[in-house]
GUBA-238706 format. One record per residue: x negated, y, z of N, C-alpha, C in turn. Coordinates in steps of 0.02 Angstrom, whole numbers, padded with zeros to 5 digits, always signed. Example, Ala and Ser with C-alpha at 12.3 -4.5 7.8 and 13.67 -1.06 7.14 Angstrom:
# residues 2
-00660-00284+00390-00615-00225+00390-00660-00165+00390
-00642-00112+00354-00684-00053+00357-00645+00002+00394
This chain:
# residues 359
+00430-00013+00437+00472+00018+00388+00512-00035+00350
+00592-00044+00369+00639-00082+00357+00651-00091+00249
+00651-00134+00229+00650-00103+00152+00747-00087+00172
+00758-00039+00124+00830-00015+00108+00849-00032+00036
+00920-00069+00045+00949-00098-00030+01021-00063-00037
+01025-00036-00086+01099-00019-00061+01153-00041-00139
+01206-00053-00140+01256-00051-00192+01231-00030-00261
+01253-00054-00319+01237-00029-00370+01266+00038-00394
+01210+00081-00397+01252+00173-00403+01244+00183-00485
+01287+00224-00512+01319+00208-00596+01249+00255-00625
+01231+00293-00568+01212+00358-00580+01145+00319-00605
+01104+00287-00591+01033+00251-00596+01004+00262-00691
+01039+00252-00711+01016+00233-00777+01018+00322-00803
+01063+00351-00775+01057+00439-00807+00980+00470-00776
+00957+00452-00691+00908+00449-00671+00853+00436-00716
+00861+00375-00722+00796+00370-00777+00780+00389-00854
+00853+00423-00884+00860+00449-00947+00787+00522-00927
+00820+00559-00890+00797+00616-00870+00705+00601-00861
+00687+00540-00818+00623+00547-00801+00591+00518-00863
+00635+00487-00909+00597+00466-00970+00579+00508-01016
+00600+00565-01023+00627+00619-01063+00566+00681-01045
+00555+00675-00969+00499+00727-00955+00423+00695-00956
+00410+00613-00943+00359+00575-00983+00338+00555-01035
+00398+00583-01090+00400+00582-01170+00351+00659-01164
+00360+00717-01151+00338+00775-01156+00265+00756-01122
+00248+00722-01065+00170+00735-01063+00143+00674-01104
+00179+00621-01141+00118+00595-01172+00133+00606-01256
+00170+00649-01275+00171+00701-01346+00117+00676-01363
+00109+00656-01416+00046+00652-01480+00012+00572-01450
+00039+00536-01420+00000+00483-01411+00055+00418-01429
+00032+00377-01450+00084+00305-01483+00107+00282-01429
+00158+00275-01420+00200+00252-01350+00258+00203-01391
+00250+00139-01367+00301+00084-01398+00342+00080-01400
+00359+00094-01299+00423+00114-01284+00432+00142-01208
+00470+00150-01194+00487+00168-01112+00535+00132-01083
+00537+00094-01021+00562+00051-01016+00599+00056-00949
+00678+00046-00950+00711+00040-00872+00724-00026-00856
+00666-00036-00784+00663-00108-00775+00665-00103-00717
+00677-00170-00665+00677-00170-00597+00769-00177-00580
+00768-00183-00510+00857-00205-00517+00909-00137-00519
+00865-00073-00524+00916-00019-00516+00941+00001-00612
+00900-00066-00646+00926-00060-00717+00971-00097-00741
+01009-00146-00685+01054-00206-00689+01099-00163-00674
+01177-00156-00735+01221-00150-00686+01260-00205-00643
+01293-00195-00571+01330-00209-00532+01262-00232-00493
+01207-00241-00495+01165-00274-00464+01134-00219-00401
+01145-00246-00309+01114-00217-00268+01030-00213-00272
+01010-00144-00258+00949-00116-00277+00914-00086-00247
+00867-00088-00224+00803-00044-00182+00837+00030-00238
+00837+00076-00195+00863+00162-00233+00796+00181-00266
+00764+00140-00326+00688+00175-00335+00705+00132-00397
+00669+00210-00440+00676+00192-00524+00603+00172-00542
+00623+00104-00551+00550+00065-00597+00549+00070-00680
+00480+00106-00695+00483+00111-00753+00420+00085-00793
+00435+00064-00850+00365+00031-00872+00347+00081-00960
+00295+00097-00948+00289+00136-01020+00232+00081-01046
+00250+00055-01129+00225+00012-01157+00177+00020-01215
+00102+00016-01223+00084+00047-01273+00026-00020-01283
-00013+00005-01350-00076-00069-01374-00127-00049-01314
-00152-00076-01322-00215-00076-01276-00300-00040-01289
-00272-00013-01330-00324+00049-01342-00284+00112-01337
-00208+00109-01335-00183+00174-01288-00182+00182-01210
-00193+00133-01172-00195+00147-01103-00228+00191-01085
-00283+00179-01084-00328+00246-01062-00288+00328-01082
-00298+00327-01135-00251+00403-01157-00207+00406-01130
-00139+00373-01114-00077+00378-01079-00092+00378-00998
-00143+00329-00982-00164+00373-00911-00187+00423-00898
-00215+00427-00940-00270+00503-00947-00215+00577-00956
-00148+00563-01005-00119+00619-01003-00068+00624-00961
-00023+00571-00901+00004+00559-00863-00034+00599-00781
-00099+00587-00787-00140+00619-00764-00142+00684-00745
-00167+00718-00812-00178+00786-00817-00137+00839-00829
-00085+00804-00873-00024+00837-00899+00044+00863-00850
+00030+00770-00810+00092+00760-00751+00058+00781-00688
+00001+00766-00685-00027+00772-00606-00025+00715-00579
-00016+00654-00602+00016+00574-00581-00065+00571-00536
-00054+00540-00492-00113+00495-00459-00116+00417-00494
-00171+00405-00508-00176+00346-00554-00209+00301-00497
-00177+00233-00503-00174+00175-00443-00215+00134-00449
-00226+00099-00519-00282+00059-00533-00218-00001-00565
-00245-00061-00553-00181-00106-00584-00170-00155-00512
-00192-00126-00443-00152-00150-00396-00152-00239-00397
-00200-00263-00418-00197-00331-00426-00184-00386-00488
-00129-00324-00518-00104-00380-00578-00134-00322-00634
-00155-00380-00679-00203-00362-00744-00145-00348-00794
-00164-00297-00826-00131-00254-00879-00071-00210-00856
-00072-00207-00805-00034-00162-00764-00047-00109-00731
-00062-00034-00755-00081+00039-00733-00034+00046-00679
-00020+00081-00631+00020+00091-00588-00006+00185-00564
+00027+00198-00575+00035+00295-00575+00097+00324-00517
+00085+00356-00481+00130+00402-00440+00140+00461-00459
+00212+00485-00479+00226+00516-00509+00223+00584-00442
+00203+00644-00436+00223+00667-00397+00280+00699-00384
+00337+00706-00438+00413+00709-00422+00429+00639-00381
+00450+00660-00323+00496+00573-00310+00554+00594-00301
+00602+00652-00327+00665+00655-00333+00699+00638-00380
+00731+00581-00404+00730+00522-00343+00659+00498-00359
+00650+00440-00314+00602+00381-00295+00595+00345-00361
+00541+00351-00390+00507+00302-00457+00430+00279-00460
+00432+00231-00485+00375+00166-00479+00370+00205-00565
+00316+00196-00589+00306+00218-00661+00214+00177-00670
+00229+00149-00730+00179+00090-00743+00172+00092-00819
+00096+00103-00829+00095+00092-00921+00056+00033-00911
+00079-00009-00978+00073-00093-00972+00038-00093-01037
+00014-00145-01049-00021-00166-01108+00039-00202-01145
+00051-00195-01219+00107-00244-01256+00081-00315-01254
+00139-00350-01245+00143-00413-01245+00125-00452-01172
+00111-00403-01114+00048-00447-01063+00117-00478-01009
+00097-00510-01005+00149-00572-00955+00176-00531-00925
+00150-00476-00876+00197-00433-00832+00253-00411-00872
+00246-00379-00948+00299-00332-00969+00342-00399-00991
+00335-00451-00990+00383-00487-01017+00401-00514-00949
+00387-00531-00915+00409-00524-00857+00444-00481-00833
+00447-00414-00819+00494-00358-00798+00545-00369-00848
+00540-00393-00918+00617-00381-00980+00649-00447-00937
+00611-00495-00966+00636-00557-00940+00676-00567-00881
+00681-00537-00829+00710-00518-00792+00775-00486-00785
+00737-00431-00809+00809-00369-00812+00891-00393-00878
+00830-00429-00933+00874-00458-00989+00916-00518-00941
+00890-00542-00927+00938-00610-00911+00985-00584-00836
+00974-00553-00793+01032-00527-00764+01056-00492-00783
+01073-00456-00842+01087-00434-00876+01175-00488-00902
+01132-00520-00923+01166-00589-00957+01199-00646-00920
+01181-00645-00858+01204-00702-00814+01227-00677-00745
+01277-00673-00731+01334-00620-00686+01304-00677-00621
+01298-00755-00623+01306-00794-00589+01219-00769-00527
+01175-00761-00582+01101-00758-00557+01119-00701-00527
+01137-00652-00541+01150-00568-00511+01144-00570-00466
+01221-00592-00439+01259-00586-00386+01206-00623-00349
+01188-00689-00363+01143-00724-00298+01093-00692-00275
+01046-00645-00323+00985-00608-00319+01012-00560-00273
+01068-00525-00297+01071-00467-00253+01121-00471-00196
+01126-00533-00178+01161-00552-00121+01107-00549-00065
+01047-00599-00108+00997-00610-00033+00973-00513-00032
+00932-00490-00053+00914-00417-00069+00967-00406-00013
+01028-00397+00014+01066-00355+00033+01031-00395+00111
+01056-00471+00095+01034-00496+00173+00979-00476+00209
+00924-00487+00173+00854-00462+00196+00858-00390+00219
+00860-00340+00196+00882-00280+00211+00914-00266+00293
+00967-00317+00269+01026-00316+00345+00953-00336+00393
+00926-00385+00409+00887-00405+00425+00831-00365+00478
+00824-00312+00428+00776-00260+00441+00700-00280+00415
+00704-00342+00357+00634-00345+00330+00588-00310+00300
+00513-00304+00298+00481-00275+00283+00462-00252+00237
+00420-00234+00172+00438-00240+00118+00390-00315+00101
+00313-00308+00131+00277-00371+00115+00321-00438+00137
+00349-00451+00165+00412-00499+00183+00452-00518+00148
+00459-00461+00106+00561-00429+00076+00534-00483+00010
+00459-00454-00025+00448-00490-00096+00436-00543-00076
+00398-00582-00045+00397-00660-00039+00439-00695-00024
+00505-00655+00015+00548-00689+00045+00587-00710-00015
+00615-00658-00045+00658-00654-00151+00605-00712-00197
+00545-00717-00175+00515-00783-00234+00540-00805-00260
+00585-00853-00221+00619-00897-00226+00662-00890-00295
+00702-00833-00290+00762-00831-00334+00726-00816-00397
+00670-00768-00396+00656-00727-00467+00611-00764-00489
+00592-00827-00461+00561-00885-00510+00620-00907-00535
+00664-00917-00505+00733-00941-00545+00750-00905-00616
+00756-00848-00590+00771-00809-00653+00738-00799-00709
+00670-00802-00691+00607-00797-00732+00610-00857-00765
+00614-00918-00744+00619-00987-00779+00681-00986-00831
+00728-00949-00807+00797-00938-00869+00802-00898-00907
+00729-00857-00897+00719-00802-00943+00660-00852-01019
+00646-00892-00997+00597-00928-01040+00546-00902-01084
+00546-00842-01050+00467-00807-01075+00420-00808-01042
+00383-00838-01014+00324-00854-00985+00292-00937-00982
+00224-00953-00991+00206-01014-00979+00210-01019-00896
+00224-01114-00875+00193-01117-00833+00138-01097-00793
+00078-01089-00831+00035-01042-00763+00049-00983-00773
+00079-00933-00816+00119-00886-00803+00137-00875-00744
+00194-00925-00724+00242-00935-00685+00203-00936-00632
+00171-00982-00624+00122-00982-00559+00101-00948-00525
+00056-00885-00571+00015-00830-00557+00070-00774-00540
+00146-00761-00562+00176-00733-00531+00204-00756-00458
+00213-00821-00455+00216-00821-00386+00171-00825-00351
+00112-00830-00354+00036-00832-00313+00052-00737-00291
+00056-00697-00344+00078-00627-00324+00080-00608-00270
+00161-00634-00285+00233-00622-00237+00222-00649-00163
+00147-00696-00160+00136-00711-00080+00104-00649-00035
+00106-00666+00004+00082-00588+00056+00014-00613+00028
-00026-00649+00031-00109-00658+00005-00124-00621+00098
-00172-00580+00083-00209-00554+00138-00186-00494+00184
-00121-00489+00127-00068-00417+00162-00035-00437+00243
-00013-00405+00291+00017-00415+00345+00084-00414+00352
+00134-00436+00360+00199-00412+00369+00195-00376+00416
+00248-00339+00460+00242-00324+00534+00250-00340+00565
+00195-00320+00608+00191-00333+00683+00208-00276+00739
+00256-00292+00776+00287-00257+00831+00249-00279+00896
+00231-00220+00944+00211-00217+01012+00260-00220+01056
+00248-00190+01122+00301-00149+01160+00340-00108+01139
+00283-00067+01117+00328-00006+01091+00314+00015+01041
+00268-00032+00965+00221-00012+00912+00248-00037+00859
+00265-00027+00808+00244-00044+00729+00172-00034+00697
+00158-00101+00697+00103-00091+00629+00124-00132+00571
+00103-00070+00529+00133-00113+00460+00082-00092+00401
+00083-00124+00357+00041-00101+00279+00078-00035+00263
+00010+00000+00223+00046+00079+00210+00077+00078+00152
+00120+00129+00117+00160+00134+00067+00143+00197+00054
+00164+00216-00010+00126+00287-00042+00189+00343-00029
+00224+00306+00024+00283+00361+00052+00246+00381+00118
+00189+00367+00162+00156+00380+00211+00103+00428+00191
+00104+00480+00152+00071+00523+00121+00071+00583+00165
+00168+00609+00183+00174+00652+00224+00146+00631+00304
+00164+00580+00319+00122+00573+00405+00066+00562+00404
+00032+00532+00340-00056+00526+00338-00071+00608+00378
-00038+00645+00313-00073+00696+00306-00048+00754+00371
+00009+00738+00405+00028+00774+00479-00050+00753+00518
-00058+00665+00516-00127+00650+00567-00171+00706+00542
-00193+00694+00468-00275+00707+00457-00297+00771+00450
-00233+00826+00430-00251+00879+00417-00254+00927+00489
-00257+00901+00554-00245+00924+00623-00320+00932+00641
-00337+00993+00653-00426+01001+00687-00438+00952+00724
-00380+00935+00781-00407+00913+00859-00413+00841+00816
-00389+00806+00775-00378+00738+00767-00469+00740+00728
-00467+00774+00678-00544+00751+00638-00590+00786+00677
-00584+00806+00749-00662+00857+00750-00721+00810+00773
-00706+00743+00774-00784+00699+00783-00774+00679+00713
-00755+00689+00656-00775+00648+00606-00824+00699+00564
-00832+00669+00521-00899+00697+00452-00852+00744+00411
-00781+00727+00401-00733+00770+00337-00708+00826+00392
-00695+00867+00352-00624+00916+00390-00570+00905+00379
-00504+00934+00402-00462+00917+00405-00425+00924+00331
-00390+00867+00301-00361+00833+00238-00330+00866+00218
-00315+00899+00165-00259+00942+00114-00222+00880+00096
-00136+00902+00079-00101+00858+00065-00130+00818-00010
-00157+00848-00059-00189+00833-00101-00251+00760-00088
-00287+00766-00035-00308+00738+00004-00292+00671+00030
-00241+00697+00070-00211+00659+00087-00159+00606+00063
-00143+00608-00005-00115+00596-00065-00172+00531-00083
-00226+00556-00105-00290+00509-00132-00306+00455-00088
-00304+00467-00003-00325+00445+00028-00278+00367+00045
-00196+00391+00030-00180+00337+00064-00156+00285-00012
-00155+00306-00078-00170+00284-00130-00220+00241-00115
-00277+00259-00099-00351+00209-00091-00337+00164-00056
-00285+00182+00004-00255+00105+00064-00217+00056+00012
-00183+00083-00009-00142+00025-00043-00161+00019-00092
-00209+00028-00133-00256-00015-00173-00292-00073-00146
-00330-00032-00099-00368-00095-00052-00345-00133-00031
-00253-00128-00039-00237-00194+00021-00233-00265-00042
-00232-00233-00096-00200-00308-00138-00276-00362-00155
-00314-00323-00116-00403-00357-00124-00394-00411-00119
-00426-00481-00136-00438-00544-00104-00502-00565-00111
-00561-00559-00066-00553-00559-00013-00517-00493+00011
-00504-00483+00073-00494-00392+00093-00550-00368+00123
-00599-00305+00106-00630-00287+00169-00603-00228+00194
-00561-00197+00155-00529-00119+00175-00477-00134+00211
-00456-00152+00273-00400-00170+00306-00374-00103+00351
-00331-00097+00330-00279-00013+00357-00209-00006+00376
-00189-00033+00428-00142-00022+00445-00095+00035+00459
-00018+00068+00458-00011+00130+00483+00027+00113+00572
+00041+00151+00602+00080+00155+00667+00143+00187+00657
+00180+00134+00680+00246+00189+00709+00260+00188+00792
+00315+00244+00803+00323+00222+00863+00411+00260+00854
+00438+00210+00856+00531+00223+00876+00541+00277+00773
+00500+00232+00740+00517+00239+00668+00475+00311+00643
+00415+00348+00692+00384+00379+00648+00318+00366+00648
+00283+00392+00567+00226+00381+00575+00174+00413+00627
+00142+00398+00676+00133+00412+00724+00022+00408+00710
+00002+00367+00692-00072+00362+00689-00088+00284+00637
-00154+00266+00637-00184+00222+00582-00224+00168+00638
-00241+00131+00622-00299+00094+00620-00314+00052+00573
-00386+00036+00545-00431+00030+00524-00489-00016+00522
-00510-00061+00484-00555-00085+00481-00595-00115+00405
-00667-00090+00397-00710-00118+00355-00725-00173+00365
-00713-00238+00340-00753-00300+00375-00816-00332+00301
-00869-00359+00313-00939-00348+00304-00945-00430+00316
-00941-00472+00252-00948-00549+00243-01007-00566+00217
-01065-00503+00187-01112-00493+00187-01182-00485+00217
-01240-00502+00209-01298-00455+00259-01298-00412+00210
-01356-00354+00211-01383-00305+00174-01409-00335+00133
-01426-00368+00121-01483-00422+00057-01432-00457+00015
-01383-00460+00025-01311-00495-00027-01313-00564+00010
-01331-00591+00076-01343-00669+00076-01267-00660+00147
-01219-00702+00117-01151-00733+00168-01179-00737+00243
-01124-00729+00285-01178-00718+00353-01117-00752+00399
-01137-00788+00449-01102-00858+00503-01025-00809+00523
-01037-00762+00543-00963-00722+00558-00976-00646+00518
-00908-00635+00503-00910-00570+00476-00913-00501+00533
-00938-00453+00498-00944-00402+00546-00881-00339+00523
-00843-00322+00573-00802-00277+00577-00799-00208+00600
-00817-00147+00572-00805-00090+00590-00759-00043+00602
-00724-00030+00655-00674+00009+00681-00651+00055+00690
-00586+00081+00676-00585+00140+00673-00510+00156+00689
-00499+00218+00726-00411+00224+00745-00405+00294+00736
-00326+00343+00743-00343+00406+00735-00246+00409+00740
-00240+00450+00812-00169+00466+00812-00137+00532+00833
-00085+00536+00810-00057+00615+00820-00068+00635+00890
-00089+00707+00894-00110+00724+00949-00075+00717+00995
+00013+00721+01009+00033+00721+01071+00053+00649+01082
+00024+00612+01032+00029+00535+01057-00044+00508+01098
-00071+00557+01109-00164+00537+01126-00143+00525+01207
-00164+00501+01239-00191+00492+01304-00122+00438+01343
-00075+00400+01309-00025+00378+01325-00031+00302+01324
-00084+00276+01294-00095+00209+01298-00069+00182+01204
-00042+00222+01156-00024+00181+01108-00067+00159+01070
-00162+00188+01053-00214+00190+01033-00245+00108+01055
-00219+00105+01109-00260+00045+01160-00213-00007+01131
-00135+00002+01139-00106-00070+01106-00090-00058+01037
-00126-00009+01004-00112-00016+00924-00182-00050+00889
-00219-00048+00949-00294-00083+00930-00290-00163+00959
-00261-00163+01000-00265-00215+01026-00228-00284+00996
-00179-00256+00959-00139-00292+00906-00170-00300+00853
-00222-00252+00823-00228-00259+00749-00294-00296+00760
-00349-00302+00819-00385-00334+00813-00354-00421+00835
-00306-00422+00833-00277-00499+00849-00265-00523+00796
-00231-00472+00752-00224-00492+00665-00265-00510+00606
-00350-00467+00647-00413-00500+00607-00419-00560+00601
-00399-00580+00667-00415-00630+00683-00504-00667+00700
-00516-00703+00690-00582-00719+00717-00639-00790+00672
-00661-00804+00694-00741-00786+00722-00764-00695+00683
-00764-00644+00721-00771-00586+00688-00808-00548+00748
-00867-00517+00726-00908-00465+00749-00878-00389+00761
-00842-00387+00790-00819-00296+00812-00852-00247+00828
-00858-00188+00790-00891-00121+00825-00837-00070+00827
-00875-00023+00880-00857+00018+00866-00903+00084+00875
-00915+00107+00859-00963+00185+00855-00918+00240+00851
-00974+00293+00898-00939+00353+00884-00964+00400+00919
-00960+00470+00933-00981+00512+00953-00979+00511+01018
-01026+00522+01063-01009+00508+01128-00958+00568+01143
-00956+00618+01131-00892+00672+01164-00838+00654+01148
-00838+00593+01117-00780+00567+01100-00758+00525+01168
-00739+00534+01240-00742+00507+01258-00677+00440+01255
-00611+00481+01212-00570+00431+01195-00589+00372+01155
-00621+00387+01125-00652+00306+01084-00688+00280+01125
-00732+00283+01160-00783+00258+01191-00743+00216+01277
-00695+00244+01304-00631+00223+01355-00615+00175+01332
-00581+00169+01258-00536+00114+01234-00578+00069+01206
-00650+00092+01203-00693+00018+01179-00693-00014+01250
-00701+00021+01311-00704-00032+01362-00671-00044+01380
-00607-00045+01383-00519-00084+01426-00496-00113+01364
-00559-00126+01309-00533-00193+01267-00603-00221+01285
-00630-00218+01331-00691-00292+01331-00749-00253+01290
-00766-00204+01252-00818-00190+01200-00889-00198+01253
-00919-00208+01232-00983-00204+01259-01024-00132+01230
-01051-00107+01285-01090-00054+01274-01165-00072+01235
-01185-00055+01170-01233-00096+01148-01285-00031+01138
-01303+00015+01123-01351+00076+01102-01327+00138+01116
-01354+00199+01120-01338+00263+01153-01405+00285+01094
-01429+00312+01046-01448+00345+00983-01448+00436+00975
-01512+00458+01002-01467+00524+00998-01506+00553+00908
-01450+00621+00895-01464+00648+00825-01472+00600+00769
-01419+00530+00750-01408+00493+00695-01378+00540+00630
-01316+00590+00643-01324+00594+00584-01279+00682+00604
-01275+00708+00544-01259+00773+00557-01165+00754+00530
-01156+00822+00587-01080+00831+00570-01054+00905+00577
-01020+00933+00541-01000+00997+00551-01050+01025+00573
-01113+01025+00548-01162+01089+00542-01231+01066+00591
-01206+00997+00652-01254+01011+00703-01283+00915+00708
-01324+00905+00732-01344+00846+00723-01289+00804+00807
-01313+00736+00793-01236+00695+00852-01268+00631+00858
-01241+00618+00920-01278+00558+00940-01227+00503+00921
-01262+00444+00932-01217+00376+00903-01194+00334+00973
-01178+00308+00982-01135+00271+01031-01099+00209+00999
-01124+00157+01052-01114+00102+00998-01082+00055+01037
-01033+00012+01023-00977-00044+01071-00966-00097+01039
-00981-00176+01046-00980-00224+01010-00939-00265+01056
-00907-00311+01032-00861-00367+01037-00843-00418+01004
-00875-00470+01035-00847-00555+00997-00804-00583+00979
-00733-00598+00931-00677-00643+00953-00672-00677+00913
């Protein structure tokens, strides 16, 4: 998924009048500092990802309440702070248009960071234009989005340094950020995209999960969009981990979301004591009329290249599964246990089936 930048549209700032105006109404009766249009679709003339970033600013004994009524009031899915401290991160479930919406703690490096920013291109026509020159290139490009931010570092330390609100390790810790860390850019197959998920993969999560034929060896039934909403929220939480053990890739194939793969990895024994290689548990799951075509086999076969290694691979699963149990062996898995009645599923007890691999 290519990031998209397009021209500066006049319309942006009326956009966010409106969504500020209906987040004033759900957090009524609670101290709110301010509401804030930040990000580059608040620059004018400046090229911009089409997505309204907004930061709502309150002390730090209002966060909780302002999540809490953003929540209940709005229906927002609440994100966690995604890595960076003092930073709530909420999905609004209007995305007409597309908005990022964040309640911040006053004063915390991020919110002076997002002003700092927006103020000084604001102020300096010269920084603009350069910022939103590359933004347009990258784009042309077809970069990713984990790509798109590390690739811009460069400049918005610039800007950030001419904004002169932040200390040096400030500065630092925002660009330590802005590195991919443990995230993937993409990786292309023959004929595959795998890429990190985005909380716009909600609708194809939920085409996979909510399909009988796709969950009928698993423990859940099939996902309500609601569901499916929570579920891929939890991916992109997990991805900003360091270490990572929740590793989740999505699939495309010729630009749609098409299926997932998956992996828990386990740097642990059971006793809390570090162990010589980590152990990896596996897992894949693709739209039905993509099943039996081979994209399962090279969408696994890629993402276990990206673990990379010294790493312990499993895979388990129902033996009537005979598609999982195929693609553990035309990747090398070794057949390790056959377990019958491990654990119950949809009403009836199921045997375990078990496939291990070294790399």
């Amino acid at each position: 998924m290519s990031v998209v930048v397009e021209p500066y549209n006049p319309a942006w700032p009326s956009y966010f009048s409106k969504i500020k105006s209906t987040i004033q109404s759900y957090l009524s009766g609670i101290p709110i500092l301010s509401i804030e249009h930040i990000g580059s679709t608040s620059v004018p003339h400046l090229a911009a990802k089409p997505i309204i970033d907004i930061d709502i600013i309150v002390t730090r004994e209002n966060i909780q309440p302002a999540v809490d009524a953003l929540v209940q009031k709005g229906k927002f899915t609440y994100l966690g702070e995604l890595g960076i401290a003092d930073r709530h991160a909420l999905q609004d479930p209007d995305q007409v248009p597309k908005r990022n919406v964040y309640v911040c703690v006053e004063g915390a490096f991020q919110v002076r960071n997002h002003l700092g920013v927006r103020d000084t291109l604001k102020q300096n026509a010269e920084l603009r234009d350069e910022y939103g020159a590359l933004k347009l290139q990258l784009a042309e490009q077809g970069t990713n989005i984990v790509d798109y931010i590390e690739a811009k570092s460069g400049v918005v330390m610039k800007i950030l340094k001419a904004a002169g609100l932040l200390s040096g390790e400030e500065l630092e810790e925002i660009e330590m950020a802005n590195k991919k860390g443990e995230r993937f850019g993409a990786t292309k197959t023959e004929r595959l995209l795998l890429r990190e998920f985005v909380l716009a993969d909600v609708e194809g999560y939920f085409e996979l999960e909510s399909s009988d034929e796709v969950v009928r060896y698993q423990t859940f039934g099939p996902r309500t969009r609601e569901e499916a909403r929570d579920d891929v929220s939890m991916i992109v939480m997990n991805s900003s981990a360091v270490p990572r053990s929740h590793v989740e890739l999505a699939v495309e194939h010729e630009g749609r979301f098409i299926g997932r793969v998956g992996a828990v990895v386990k740097r642990e024994s059971g006793r809390g004591e570090k162990v010589d290689a980590p152990h990896a548990d596996l897992w894949f799951s693709f739209i039905p009329e993509y099943q039996g075509k081979g994209f399962a086999t090279e969408a696994v076969r890629a993402f276990v290249s990206l673990l990379g290694g010294p790493l312990e691979l499993e895979i388990e699963c129902d033996p009537r599964n005979t598609g999982s149990w195929k693609l553990a062996k035309r990747l090398g898995f070794e057949r390790i246990s056959l377990t019958e009645k491990v654990y119950q599923c949809k009403g009836e007890w199921v045997d375990s089936l078990v496939y291990r691999k070294w790399v």
